[in-house]
C-alpha positions as semicolon CSV with decimal commas, in nm:
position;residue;x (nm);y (nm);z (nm)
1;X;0,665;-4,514;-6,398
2;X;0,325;-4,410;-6,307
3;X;0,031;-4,635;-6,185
4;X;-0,233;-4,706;-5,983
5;X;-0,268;-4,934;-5,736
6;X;-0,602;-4,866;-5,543
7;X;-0,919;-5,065;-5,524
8;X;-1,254;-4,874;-5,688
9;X;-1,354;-4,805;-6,034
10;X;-1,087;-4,539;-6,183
11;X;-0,742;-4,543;-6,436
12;X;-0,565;-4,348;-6,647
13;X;-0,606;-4,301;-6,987
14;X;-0,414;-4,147;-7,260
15;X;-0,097;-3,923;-7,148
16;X;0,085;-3,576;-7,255
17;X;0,423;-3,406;-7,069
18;X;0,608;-3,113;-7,084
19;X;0,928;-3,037;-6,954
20;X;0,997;-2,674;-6,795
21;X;1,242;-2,567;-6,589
22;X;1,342;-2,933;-6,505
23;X;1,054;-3,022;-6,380
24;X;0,823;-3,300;-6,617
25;X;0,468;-3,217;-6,658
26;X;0,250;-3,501;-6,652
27;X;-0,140;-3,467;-6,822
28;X;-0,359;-3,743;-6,846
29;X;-0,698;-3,850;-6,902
30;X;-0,914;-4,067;-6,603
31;X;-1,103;-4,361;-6,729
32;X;-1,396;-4,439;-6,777
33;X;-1,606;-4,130;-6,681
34;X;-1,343;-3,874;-6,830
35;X;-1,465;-3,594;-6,600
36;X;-1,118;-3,406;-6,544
37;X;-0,773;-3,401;-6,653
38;X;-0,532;-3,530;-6,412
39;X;-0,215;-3,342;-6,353
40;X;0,152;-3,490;-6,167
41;X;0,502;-3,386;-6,182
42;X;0,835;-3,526;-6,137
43;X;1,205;-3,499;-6,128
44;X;1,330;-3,752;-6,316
45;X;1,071;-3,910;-6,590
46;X;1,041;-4,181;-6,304
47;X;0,902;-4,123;-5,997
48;X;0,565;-3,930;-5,977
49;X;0,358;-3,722;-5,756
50;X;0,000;-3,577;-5,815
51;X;-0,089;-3,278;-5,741
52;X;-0,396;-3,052;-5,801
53;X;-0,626;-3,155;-6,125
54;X;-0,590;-2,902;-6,415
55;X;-0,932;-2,882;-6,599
56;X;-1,325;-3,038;-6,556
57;X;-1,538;-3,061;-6,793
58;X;-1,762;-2,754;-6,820
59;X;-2,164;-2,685;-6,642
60;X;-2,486;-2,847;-6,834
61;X;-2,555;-2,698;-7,185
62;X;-2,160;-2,630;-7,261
63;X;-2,002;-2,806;-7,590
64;X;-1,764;-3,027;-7,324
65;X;-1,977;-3,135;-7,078
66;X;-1,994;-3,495;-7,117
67;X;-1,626;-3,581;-7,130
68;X;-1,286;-3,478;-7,169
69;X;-1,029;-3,685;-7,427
70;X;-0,697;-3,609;-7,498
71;X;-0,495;-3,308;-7,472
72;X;-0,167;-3,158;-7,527
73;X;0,010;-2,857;-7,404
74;X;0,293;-2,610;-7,558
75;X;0,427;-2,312;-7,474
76;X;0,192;-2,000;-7,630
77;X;0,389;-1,840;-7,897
78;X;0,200;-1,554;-7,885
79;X;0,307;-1,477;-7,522
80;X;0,589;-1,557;-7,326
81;X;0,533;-1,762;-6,993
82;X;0,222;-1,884;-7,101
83;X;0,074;-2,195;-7,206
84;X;-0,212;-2,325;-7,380
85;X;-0,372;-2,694;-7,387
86;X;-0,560;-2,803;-7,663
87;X;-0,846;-3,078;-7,564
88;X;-1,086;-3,279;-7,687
89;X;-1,438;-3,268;-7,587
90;X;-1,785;-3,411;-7,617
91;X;-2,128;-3,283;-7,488
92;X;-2,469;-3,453;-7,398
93;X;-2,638;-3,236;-7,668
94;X;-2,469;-3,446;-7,914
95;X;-2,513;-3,791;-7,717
96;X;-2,112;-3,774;-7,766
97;X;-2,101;-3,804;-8,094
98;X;-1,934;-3,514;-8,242
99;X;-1,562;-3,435;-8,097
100;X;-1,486;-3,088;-8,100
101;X;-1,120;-2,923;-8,005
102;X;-1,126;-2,705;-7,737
103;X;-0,831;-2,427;-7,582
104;X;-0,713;-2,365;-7,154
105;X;-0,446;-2,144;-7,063
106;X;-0,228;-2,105;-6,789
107;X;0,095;-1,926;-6,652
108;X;0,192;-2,160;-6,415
109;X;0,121;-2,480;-6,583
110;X;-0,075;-2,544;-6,269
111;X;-0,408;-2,288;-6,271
112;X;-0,582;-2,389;-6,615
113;X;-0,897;-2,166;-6,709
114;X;-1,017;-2,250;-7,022
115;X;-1,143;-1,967;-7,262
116;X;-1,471;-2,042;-7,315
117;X;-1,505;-1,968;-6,963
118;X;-1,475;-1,639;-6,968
119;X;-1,195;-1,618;-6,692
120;X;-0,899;-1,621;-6,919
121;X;-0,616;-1,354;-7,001
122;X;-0,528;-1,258;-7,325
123;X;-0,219;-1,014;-7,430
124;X;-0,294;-0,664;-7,438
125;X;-0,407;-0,520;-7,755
126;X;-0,473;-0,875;-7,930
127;X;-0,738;-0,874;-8,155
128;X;-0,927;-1,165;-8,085
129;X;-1,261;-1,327;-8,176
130;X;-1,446;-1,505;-7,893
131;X;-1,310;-1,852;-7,893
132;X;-1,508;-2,132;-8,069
133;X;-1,409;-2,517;-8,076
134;X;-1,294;-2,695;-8,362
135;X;-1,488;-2,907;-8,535
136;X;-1,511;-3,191;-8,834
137;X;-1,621;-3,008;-9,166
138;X;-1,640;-3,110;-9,478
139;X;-1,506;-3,127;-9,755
140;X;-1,221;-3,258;-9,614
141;X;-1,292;-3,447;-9,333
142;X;-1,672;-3,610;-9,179
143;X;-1,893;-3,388;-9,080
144;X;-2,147;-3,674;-8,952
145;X;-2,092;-4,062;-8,832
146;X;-2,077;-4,304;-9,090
147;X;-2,383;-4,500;-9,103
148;X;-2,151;-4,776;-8,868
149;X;-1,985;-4,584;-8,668
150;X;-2,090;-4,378;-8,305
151;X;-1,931;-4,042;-8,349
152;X;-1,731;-3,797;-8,603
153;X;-1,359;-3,851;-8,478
154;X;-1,193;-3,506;-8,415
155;X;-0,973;-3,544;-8,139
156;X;-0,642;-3,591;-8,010
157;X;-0,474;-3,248;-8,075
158;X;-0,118;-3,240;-8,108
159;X;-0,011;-2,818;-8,172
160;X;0,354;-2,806;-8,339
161;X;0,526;-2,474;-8,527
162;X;0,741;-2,540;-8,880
163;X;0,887;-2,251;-9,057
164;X;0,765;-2,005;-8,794
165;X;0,379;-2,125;-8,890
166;X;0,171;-2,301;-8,615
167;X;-0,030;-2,641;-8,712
168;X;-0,259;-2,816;-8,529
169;X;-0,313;-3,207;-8,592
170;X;-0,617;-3,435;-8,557
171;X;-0,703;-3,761;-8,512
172;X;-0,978;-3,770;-8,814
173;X;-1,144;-3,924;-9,089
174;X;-1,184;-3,885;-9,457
175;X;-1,564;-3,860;-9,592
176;X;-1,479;-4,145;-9,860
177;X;-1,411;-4,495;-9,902
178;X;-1,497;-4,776;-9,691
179;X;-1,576;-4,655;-9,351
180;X;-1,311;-4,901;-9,186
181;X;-1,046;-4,728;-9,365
182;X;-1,106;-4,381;-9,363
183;X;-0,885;-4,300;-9,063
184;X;-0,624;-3,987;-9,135
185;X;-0,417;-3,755;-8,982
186;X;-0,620;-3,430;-9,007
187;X;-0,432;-3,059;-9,008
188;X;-0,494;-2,707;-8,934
189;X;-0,337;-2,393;-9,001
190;X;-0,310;-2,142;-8,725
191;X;-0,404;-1,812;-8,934
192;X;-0,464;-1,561;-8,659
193;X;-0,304;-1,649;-8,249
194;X;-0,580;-1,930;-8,126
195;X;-0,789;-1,896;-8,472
196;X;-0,706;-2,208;-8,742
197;X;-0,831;-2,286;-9,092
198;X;-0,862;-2,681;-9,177
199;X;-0,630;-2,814;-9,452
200;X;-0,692;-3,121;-9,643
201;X;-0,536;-3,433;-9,408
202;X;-0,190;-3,468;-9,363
203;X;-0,170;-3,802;-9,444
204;X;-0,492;-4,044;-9,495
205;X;-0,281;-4,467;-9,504
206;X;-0,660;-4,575;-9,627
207;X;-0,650;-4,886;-9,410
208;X;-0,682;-4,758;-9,013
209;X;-1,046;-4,696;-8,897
210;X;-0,832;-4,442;-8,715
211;X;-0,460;-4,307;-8,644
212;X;-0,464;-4,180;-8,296
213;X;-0,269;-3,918;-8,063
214;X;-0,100;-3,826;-8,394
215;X;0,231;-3,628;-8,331
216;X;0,493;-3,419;-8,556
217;X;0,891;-3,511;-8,477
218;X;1,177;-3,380;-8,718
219;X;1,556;-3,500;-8,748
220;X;1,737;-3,259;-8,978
221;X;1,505;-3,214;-9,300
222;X;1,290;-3,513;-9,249
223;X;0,944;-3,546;-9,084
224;X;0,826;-3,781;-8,915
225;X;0,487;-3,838;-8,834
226;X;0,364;-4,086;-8,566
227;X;0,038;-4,261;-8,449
228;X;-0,126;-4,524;-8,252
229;X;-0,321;-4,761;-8,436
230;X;-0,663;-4,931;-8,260
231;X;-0,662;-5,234;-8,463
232;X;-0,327;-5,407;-8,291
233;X;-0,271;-5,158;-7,989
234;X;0,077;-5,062;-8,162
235;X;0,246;-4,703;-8,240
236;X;0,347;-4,650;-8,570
237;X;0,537;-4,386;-8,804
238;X;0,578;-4,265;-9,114
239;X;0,838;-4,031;-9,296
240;X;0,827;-3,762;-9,511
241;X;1,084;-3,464;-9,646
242;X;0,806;-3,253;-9,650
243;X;0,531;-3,179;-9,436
244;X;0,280;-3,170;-9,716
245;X;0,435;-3,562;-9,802
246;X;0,417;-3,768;-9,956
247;X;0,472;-3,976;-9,666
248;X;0,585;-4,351;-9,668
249;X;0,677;-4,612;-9,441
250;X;0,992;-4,839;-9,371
251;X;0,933;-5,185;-9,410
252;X;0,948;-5,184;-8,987
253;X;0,751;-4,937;-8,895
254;X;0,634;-5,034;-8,530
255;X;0,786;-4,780;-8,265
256;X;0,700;-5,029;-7,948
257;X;0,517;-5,363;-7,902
258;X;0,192;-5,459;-7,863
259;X;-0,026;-5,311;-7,554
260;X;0,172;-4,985;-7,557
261;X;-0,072;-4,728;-7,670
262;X;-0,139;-4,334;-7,720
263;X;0,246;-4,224;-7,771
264;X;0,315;-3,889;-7,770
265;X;0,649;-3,687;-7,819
266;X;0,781;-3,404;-7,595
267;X;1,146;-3,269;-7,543
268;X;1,353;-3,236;-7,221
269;X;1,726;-3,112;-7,274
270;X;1,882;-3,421;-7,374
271;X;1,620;-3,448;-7,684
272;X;1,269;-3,631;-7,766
273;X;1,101;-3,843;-7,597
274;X;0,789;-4,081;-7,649
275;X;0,540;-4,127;-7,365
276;X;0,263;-4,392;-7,317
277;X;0,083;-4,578;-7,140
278;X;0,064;-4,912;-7,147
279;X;-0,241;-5,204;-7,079
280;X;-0,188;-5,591;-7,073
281;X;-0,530;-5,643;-7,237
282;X;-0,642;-5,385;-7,568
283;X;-0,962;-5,497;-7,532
284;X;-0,980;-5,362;-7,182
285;X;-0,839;-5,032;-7,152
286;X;-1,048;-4,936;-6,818
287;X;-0,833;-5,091;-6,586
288;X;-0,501;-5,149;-6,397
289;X;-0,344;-4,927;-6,688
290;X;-0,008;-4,754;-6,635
291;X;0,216;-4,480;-6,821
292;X;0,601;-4,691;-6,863
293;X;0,939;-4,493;-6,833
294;X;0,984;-4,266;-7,138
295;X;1,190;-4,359;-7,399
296;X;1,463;-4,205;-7,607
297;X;1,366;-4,111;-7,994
298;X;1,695;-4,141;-8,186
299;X;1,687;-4,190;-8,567
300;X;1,935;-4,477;-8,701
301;X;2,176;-4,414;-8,962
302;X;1,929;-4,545;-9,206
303;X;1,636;-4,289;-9,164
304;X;1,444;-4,510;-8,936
305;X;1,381;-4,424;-8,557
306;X;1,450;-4,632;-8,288
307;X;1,379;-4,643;-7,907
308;X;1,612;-4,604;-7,588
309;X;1,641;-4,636;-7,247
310;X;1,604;-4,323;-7,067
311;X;1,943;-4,176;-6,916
312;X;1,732;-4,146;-6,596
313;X;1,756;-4,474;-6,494
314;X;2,189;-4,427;-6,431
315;X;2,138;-4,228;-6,134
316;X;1,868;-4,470;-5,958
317;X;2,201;-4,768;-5,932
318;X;2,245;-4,849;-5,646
319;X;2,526;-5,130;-5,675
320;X;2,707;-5,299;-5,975
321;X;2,797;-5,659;-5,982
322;X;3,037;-5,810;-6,170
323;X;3,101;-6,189;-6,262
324;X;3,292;-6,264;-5,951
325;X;3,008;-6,156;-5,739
326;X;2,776;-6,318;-5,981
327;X;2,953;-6,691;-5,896
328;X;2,916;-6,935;-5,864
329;X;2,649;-7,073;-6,097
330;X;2,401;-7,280;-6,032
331;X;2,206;-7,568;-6,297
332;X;1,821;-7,554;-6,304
333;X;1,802;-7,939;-6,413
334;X;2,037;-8,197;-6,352
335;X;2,175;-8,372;-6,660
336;X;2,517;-8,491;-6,778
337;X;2,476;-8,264;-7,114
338;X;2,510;-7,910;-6,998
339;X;2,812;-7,761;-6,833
340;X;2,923;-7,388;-6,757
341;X;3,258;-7,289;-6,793
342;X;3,409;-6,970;-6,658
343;X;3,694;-6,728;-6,800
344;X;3,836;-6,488;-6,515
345;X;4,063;-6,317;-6,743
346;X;3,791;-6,228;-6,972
347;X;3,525;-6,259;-6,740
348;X;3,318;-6,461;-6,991
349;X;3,106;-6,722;-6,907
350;X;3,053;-7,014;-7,183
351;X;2,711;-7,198;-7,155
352;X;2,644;-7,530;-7,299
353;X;2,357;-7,762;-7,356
354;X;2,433;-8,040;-7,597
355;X;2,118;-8,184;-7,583
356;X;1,765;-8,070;-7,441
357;X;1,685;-7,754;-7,235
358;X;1,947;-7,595;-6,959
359;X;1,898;-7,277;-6,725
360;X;2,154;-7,159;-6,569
361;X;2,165;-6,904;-6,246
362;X;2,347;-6,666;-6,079
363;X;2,383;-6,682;-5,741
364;X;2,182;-6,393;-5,624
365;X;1,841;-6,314;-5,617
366;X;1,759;-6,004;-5,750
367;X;1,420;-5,812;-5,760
368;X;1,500;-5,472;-5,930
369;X;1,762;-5,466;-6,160
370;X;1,927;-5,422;-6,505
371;X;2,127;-5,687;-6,639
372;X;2,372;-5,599;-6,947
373;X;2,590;-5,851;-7,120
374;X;2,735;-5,970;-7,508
375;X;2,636;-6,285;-7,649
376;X;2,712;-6,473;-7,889
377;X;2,584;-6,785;-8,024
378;X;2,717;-7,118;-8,156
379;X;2,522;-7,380;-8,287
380;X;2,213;-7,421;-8,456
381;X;1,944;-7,424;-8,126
382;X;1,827;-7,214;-7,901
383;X;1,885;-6,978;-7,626
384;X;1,740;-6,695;-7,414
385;X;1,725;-6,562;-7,051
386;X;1,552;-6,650;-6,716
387;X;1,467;-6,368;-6,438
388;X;1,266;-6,388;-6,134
389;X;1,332;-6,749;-6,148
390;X;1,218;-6,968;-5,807
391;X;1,509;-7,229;-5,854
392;X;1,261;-7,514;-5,714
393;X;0,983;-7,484;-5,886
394;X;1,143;-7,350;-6,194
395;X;0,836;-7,090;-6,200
396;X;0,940;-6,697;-6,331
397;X;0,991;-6,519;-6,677
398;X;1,145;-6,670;-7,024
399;X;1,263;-6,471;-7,223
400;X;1,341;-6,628;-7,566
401;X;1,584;-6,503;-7,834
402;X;1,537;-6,628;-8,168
403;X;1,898;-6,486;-8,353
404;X;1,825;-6,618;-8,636
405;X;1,492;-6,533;-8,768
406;X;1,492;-6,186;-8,504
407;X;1,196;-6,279;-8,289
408;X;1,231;-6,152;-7,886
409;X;0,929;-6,352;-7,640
410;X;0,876;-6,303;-7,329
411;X;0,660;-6,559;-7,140
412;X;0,510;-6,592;-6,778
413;X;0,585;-6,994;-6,706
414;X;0,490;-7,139;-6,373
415;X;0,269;-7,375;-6,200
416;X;-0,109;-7,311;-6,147
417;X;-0,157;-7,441;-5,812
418;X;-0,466;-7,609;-5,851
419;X;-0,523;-7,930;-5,717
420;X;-0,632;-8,165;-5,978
421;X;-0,643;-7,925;-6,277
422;X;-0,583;-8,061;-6,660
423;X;-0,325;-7,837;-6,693
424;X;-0,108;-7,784;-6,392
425;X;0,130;-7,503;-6,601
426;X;0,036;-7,173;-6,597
427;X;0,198;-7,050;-6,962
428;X;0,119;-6,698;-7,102
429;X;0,284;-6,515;-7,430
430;X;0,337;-6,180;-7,253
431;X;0,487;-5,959;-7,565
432;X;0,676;-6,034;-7,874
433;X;0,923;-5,816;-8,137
434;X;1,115;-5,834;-8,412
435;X;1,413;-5,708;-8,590
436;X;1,588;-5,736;-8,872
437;X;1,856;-5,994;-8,851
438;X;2,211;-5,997;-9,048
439;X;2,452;-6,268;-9,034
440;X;2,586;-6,105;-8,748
441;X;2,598;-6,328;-8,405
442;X;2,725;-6,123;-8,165
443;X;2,488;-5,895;-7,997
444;X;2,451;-5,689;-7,686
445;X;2,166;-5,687;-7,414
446;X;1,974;-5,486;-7,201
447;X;1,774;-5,655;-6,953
448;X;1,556;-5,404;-6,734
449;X;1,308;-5,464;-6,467
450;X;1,179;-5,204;-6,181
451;X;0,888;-5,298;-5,967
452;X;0,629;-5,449;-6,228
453;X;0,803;-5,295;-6,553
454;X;1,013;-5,502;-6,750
455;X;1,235;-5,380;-7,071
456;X;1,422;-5,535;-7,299
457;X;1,727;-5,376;-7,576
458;X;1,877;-5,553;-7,817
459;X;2,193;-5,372;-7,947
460;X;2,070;-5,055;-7,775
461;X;1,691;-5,033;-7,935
462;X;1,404;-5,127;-7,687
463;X;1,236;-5,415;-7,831
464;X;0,993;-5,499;-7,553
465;X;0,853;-5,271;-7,324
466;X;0,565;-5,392;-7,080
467;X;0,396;-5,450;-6,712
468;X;0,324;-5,822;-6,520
469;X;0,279;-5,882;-6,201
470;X;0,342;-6,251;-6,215
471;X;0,640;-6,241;-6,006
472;X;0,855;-5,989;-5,772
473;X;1,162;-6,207;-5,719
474;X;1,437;-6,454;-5,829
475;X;1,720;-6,575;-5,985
476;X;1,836;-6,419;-6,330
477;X;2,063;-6,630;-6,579
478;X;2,004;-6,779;-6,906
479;X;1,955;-7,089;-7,037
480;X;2,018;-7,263;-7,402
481;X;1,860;-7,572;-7,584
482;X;2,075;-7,786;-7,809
483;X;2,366;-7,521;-7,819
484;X;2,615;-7,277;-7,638
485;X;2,623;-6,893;-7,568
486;X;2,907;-6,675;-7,490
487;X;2,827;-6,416;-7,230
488;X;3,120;-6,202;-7,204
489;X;3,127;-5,922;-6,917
490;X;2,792;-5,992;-6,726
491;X;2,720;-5,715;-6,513
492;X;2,390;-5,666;-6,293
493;X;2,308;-5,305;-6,121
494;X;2,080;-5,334;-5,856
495;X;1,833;-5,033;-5,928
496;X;1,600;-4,790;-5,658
497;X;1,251;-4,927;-5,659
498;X;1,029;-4,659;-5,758
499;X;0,786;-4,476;-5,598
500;X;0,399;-4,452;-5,660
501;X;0,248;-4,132;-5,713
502;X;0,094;-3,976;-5,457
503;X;-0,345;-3,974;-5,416
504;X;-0,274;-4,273;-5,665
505;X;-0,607;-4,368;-5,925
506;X;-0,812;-4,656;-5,838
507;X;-0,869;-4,928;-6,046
508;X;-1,173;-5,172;-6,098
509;X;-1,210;-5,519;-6,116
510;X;-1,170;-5,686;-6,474
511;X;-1,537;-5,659;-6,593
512;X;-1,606;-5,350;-6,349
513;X;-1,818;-5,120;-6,540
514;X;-1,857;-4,718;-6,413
515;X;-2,101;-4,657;-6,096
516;X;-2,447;-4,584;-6,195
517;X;-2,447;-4,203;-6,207
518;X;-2,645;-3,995;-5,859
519;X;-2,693;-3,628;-5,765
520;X;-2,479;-3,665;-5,447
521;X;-2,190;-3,894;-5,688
522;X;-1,848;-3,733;-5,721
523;X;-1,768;-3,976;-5,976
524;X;-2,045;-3,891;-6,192
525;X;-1,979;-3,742;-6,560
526;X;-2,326;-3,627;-6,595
């Protein structure tokens, strides 16, 4: 997990990572003035450290030097042990309103020099033209903002090879239609090493104003193409046997809940990935954000993909308890119509409410954890789970299961603390998912939270992934309303906290806006 902590004006923004040699090679963008790309590695997906910045943007008069968007870097197939990053960039010249795709290389994945600077290597005896950005040309794409719109959107570049052929995608738009739904996935064709033609769009949904941080993935013969989408802060996907389509989407085709944003695939050994980062509010994406653990990209035995856990988090436990050490268990509320009933030789507990709402606790407290169980459900109410739960007060996190219907909540309930206030509870709807329910009723969980990070699998397949900071500590359990649940073999791993990176990011207040610009300001973009 990677986040910032500090106290001025500065976040992170949208994310890339490579894996080489085994180390993981985080990129990301710093909000709001987009001056430089940030650079951090780690170990283990998890814990981060930053280290030297990889590129600015460039001196007065150059095509990227108002601000630096999104990037992505790949191995150079046109020399071995290099690398190239493809970014987005905007100049003053244009008031920002024409994004333009622009190339840095390096051999260490540390030193970038990009190759419009004239300080770059090239392989011997490669015929090369001097480099010039991409741009937005028609016929295929905009070539100028629609009469509503601020700028021509070319960005995002995501570089991927199929059948020994390099491609290059875009965020874009198509020069037709209503201007709300022009968004597409824009493509070029890398004809000569670091030269590209631009093909007709990849794929154009006609109803996204844009489909962001687009990215390639393939599972045997079929594609699969993924992108964020600005209207509801969600990542979504679409399939394809072909790479020229067409390309259509499953019925479910949301890869992770609301407020994760800007995913983007890599590979380590064990597979894919997806990457993000994550912010509580869409409509303010200039503060407290943070990038979540990776997850795992695995396709179901029905075509569509699904998320996991990443492996890393098995060798951050630091002690498993069973149900013996989970005893004894404790009511929250006091009422002769709940009662908890314990099977040693199974090591099931069975939970009853017969009528109104019952939580009930283990005896620890736990603050970083992952909590893994099967359930199973009789009766027609409802049921759920309670973590970071203050046993007086009642105040923590509720996580509610709908079985039925396949609805997963998660809700911040506690007391406001304010003398005389209207409303003394302090009740916020912190994510929600769905699934696909059958008339199966047994399921397994997957209850993980690390520091502020909380994650939540249902039958192996993250449902909800997300940050609070609403509480650090308490009592985990579960609770039911008006029926009984099964848990059969609790178990509860107390996990590592993690560490923050290193020279961590400030972040602003909620309405902070970017420090008017000065000669002698280091946080300047202009």
């Amino acid at each position: 997990m990677y986040n910032s902590f500090a106290s001025t004006f500065k976040t992170m923004g949208d994310v890339d990572v490579l894996w080489h040699d085994g180390i993981y090679h985080l990129f990301h963008l710093v909000l709001p003035n987009h001056d430089f790309i940030a650079h951090a590695i780690s170990k283990d997906g998890l814990n981060w450290k930053r280290i030297q910045n990889a590129i600015f943007i460039s001196d007065p008069g150059s095509w990227d030097d108002y601000m630096l968007w999104t990037m992505h870097v790949s191995p150079d197939p046109h020399e071995v042990g290099w690398w190239r990053m493809f970014y987005t960039g905007i100049s003053l010249k244009d008031e920002g309103k024409i994004q333009r795709i622009g190339l840095a290389r390096s051999c260490d994945l540390i030193e970038w020099h990009k190759i419009s600077d004239k300080k770059f290597h090239l392989p011997e005896n490669m015929n090369c033209k001097p480099f010039q950005p991409l741009c937005s040309t028609s016929p295929y794409y905009e070539s100028e903002p629609a009469h509503d719109h601020a700028w021509v959107s070319f960005r995002d570049p995501y570089y991927f090879r199929d059948n020994d052929e390099g491609y290059l995608l875009t965020a874009s738009r198509v020069p037709y239609g209503p201007t709300i739904r022009r968004g597409c996935v824009g493509i070029a064709k890398e004809t000569t090493p670091n030269e590209f033609e631009v093909l007709p769009p990849l794929h154009h949904p006609g109803q996204y104003d844009d489909i962001e941080v687009p990215n390639i993935i393939k599972f045997g013969q079929r594609y699969y193409l993924i992108g964020s989408i600005r209207e509801d802060a969600k990542i979504r996907y679409w399939y394809a046997d072909d790479l020229k389509g067409p390309w259509n989407n499953y019925y479910e085709n949301v890869l992770l809940a609301g407020g994760n944003y800007a995913g983007r695939v890599s590979y380590d050994d064990q597979g894919p990935l997806l990457w993000n980062f994550y912010t509580a509010d869409s409509s303010i994406r200039n503060r407290k954000n943070l990038m979540p653990p990776p997850k795992r990209i695995v396709q179901r035995p029905d075509g569509r993909l699904a998320m996991q856990t990443i492996e890393a988090f098995d060798d951050i436990v630091e002690a498993m308890l069973k149900p013996p050490q989970l005893n004894p268990i404790a009511l929250l509320y006091h009422h002769e119509n709940s009662s908890v009933t314990y099977h040693p030789e199974v090591q099931d507990y069975e939970l009853r409410s017969n009528a109104g709402f019952q939580g009930f606790l283990f005896s620890p407290v736990f603050d970083c954890f992952r909590f893994k169980t099967k359930i199973r459900l009789s009766g027609e109410g409802k049921c759920g789970f309670l973590f970071r739960i203050d046993p007086e007060s009642s105040d923590g996190y509720y996580l509610s299961l709908d079985l039925l219907k396949g609805v997963a909540q998660l809700r911040s309930w506690g007391h406001r603390n304010e003398h005389g206030s209207q409303e003394a509870f302090a009740y916020r709807l912190l994510q929600a998912a769905y699934w696909r329910n059958t008339d199966a009723m047994d399921f397994e969980i997957s209850l993980l939270v690390v520091n502020n990070y909380i994650e939540f699998s249902l039958d192996h397949h993250v449902l909800l992934s997300l940050a609070d900071e609403s509480f650090s500590c308490g009592h985990l359990g579960a609770y039911v309303e008006s029926a009984g649940l099964i848990l059969h073999h609790p178990t509860v791993e107390r996990i590592q906290t993690l560490a923050h990176p290193t020279d961590d990011l400030p972040i602003g207040p909620k309405h902070a806006t970017a420090p008017v610009p000065t000669p002698n300001d280091p946080t300047s973009s202009e």
